[in-house]
N, C-alpha and C positions, 0 to 999 in steps of 0.2 A: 539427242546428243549421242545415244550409244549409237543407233543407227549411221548419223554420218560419219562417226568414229570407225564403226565397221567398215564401209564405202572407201573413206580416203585410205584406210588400213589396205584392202584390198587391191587401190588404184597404187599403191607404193611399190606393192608386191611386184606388180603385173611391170610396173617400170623396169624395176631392178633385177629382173629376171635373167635368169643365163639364156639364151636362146637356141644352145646345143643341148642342154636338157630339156628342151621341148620340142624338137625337130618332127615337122610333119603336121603340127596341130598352131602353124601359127594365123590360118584362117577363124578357129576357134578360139584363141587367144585375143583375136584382135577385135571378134564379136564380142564375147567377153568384156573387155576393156568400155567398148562402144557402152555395153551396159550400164556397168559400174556408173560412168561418167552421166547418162541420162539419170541415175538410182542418184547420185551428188544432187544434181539439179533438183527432183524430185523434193528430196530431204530438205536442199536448204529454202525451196516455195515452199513447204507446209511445216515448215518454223516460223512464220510471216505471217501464215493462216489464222484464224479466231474462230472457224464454223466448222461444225462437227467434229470436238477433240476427239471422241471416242474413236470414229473410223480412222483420222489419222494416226493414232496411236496404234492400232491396229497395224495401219499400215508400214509405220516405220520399224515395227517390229519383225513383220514380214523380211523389211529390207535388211535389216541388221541379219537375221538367220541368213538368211541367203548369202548376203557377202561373205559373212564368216565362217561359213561351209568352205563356202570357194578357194576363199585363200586359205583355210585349213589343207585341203586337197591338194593347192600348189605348193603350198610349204612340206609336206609332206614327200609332192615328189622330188622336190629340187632337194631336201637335208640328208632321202636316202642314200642320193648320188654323190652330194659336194663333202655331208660331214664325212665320208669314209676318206673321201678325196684328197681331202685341203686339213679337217679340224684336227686331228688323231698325231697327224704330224709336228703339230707344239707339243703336245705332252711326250711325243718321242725324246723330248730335250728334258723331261723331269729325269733325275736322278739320284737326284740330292733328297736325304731324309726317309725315304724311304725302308730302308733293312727292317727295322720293327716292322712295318705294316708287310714287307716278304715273306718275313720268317713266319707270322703267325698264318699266313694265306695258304705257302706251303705244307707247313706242318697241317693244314684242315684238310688239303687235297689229298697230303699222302695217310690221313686216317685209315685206322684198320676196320672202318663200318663198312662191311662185305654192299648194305643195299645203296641204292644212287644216292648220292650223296650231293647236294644243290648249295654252293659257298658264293655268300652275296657280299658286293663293297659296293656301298655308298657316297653320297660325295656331290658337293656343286660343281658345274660344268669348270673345265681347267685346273681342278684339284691334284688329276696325276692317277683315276681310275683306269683309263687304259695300260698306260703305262706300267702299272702294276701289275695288271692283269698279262701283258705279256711279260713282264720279268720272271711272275709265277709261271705260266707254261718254259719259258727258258730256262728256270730253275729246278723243273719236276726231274725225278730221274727213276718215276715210275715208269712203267714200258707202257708205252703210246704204238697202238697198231701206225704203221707205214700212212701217210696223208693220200689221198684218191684227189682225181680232178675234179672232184664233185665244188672246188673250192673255184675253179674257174668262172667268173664272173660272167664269161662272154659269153658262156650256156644258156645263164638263167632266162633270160628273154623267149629262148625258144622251147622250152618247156610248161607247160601248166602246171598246177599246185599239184595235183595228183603225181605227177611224175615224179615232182621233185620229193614227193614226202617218200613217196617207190624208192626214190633212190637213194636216198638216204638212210630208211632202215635196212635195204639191202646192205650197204657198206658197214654198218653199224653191226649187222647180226650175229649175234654169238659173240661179238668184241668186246674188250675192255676199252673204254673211250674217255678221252676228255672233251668236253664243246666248250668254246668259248662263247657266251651271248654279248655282244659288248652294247654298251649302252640302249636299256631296254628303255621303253617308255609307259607302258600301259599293262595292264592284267591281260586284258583280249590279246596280245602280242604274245606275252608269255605263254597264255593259253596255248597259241596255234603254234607256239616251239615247243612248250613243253610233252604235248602230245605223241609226238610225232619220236620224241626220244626213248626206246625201248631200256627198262631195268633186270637186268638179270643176273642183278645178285653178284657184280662181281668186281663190287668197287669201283664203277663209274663214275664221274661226277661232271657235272655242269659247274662253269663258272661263271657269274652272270655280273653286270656293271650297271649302276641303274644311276640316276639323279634322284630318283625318288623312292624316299623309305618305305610307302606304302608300298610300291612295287616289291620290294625284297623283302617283305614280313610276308605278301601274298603268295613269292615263290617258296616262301623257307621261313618258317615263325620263329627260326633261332633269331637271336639277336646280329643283324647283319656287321660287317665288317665297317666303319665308318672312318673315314680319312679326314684328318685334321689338317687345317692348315700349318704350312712351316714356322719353322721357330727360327727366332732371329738368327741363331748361327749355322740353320740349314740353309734359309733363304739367301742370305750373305755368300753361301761357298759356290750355290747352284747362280749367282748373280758375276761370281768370279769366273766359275767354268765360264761363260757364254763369255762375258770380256776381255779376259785377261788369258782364258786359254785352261788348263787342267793344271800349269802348272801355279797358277792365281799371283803371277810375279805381276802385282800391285804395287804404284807409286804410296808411298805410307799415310800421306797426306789426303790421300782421297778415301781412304779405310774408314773414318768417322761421316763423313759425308754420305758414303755408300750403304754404310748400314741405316740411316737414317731414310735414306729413300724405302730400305727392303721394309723397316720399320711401317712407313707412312703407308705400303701399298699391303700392310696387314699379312702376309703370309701366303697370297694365293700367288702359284706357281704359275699360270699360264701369265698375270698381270707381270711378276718378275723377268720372265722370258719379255715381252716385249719390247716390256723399260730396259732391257741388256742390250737388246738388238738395236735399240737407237743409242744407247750409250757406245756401242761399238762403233758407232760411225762419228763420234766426236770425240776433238783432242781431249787428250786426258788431262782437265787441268780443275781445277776446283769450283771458278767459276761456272764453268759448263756443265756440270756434276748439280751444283746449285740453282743452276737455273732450270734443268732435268725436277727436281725436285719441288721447285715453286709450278710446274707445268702438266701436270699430271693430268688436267680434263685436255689439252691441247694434243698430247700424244696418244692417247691412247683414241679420242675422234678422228686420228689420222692412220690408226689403224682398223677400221671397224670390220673388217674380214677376218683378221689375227685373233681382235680381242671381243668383241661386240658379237663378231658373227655366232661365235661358239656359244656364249647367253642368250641369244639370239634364240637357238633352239628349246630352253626351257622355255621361252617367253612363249613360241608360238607351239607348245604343246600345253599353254598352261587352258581349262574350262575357259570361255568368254567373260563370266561370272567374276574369275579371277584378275581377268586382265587390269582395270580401270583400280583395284581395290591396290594390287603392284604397285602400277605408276604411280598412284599416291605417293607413294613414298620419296620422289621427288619435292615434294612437299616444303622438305623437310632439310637440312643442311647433312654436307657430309660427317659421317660418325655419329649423328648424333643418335642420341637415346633417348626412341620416342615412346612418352605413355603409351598403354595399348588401351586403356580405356578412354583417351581422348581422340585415339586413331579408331577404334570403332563409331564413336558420336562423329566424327568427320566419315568416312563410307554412310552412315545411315544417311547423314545431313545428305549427301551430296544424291542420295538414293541406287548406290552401289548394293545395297543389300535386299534382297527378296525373299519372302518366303513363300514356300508351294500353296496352293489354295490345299484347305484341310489340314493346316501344320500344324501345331501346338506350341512351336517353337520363337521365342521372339525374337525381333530383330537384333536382338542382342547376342542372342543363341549362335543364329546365324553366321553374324561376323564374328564371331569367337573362334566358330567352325572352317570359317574362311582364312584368317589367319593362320589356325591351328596346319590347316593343309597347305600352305606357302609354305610354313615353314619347313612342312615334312618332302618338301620338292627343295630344298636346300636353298629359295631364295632370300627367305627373310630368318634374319638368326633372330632366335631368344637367349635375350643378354640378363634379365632376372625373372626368377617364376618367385611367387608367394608362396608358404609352408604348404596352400592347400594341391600346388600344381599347377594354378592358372597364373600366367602370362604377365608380369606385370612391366615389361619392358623389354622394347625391340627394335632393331636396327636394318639395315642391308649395307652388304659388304661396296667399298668406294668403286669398284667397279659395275656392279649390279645400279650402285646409285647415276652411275655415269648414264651408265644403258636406259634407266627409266625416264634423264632426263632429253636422251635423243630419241629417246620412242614418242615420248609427250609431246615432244615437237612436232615429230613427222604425223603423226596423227590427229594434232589438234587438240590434244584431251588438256594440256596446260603448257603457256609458255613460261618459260624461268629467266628470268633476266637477274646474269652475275656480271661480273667488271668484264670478264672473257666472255660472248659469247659462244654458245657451242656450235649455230648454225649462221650464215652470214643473214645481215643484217636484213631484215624485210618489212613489209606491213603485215601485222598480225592481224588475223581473225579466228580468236581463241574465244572459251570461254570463261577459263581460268589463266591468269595471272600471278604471278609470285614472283616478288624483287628480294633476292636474298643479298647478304653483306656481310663481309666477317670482318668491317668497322667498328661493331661494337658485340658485347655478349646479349645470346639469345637463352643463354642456362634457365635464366626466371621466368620464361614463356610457357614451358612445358617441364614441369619436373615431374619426376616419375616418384 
């Protein structure tokens, strides 16, 4: 299953590809493809098979690595190009709620600590991290040496690493600097930026953007900056900016309605930007408000580059390991508040959990550990922990849930059948099923 899961993951990729971000290589793309599609075949004859499990387990293991190299590669190259491109530009629209998390960003930068000085913010993708991160350089009125074309993008191609790291500390030398890293992903990333940034004592600093905690404990063990979701009366004002304009001249009648939508879509900004953008294209009246509100998986699967795209990128930066134990969580209904000890016994059941040959660790250990690092990539919140620390119930946010359940599709890992659904109507061949209903209560299935 993981294997063809890898495969069709890959054959998705290769569809939806931009094809001016890959200019030049569509001979090898299209070889590629050829592959993939023999590697399907392959996979789903030796699910049919009965002789010699061990070699084909071997071998579909082979296949799974393989695929998911590949599209790891392609994903990588297509998010360095499109997220600068396209994602950065919805959070340009965050501005609401923010002052608290400016003031304290700024007052870190403008610190009198003479050595380099590394200030990290945290955050699930859409929270409003970049956007902050330029309101702080916008608000600094410490002296910033003069900017260098070193920023020009049209360079970088014709330079190798070496040059660029040459030119870099050239400009940097003997300066007082600010860098901005925006949305790092990994330690090895950080590594080969951090590097390359000379300290000389003269009150420097790096500002760095991560989705993930571990990342920004690895750049800086202070405790990093962490960005909350909006509060009902930020999300509300920054729903009016986008509709009604700065000056929020709102019909009165649509004021309790409206908050109940910002309400329902929990506080994350890039999710409120979206619901604005389609509220602005219909008349203002109660009913249509209403129905925005009952419609919430329909609009937001009708924007999956705005809203999808941007989770889209923690998903495919997340280990292999972690992918399948995610989707799960379509599982499950939105908002709810799933045990974590009955969402481990489901990964083990389903055999999402591994441990290395020589572990000492049990499968329990394991998914604790697998959780534990979801969570700290900001996809899965911890809604209660127990006196001793450990996890006693957890959720993902209705957006994250949306995304897990059009990943599960496109991939085959589970179909969801609700009254809407999310992809047009087909013959399935899954191997997981779930008919969810909010006909009646499911509170007594799983209590926490």
């Amino acid at each position: 299953m993981a294997a063809y899961t890898a495969v069709i993951s890959l054959l998705q990729t290769l569809d939806q590809r931009n094809p001016q971000l890959f200019h030049g290589h569509t001979a090898e793309l299209n070889s590629l493809h050829a592959t993939a599609e023999y590697f399907q075949k392959v996979v789903e004859n030796t699910s049919k098979s009965r002789f010699d499990t061990e070699k084909i387990k071997t071998l579909e293991e082979k296949i799974r690595v393989a695929a998911s190299y590949a599209e790891d590669v392609l994903e990588l190259k297509s998010s360095r190009i499109v997220k600068v491109s396209s994602y950065p530009m919805l959070e340009d629209d965050i501005v609401q709620g923010l002052d608290g998390d400016l003031e304290i960003i700024v007052n870190r930068l403008k610190g009198r600590v003479r050595d380099l000085d590394i200030v990290t913010i945290t955050g699930t993708g859409g929270i409003g991290k970049t956007t902050l991160a330029k309101k702080a350089y916008d608000h600094l009125t410490i002296s910033i040496s003069k900017q260098t074309d070193i920023v020009n993008a049209k360079n970088y191609d014709k330079m190798d690493d070496n040059e660029l790291v040459d030119l870099v500390q050239k400009n940097l030398k003997g300066r007082r600097y600010l860098v901005v890293d925006d949305d790092i992903w990994s330690r090895d990333v950080w590594d080969s930026i951090s590097r390359i940034l000379p300290n000389y004592n003269n009150g420097s600093r790096i500002l760095l953007t991560t989705r993930e905690n571990e990342v920004a404990m690895y750049a800086n063990n202070c405790s990093p900056h962490e960005m909350n979701l909006l509060s009902l009366e930020n999300g509300w004002k920054l729903l009016c900016d986008k509709v009604f304009g700065p000056k929020h001249d709102h019909p009165p009648a649509l004021e309790e309605i409206g908050k109940e939508i910002v309400e329902k879509y929990q506080g994350l900004p890039l999710t409120i930007l979206v619901i604005a953008g389609h509220l602005s294209k219909l008349a203002r009246t109660l009913e249509g408000w209403k129905d925005v509100a009952r419609t919430f998986s329909e609009i937001i699967a009708s924007n999956p580059n705005k809203c999808l795209g941007v989770l889209g990128l923690s998903y495919y930066h997340l280990p292999n390991r972690l992918k399948p134990c995610f989707l799960s969580m379509n599982s499950f209904l939105e908002d709810f508040q799933v045990d974590t000890r009955r969402l481990i016994q489901l990964w083990i059941a389903e055999g999402f959990i591994r441990t290395s040959v020589g572990s000492r660790k049990s499968l329990e250990e394991v998914a604790e550990h697998y959780l534990e690092d979801l969570i700290s990539r900001n996809l899965i919140q911890a809604i209660k922990r127990r006196f001793t620390g450990e996890i006693k119930a957890c959720r993902v946010h209705d957006l994250l849930h949306e995304f897990c359940l059009i990943k599960a599709e496109m991939t085959k890992h589970m179909h969801v059948q609700r009254t809407h659904p999310i992809l047009p109507t087909q013959e399935y061949n899954v191997r997981r099923f779930s008919f969810q209903t909010l006909s009646y209560s499911v509170e007594n299935c799983f209590k926490c």
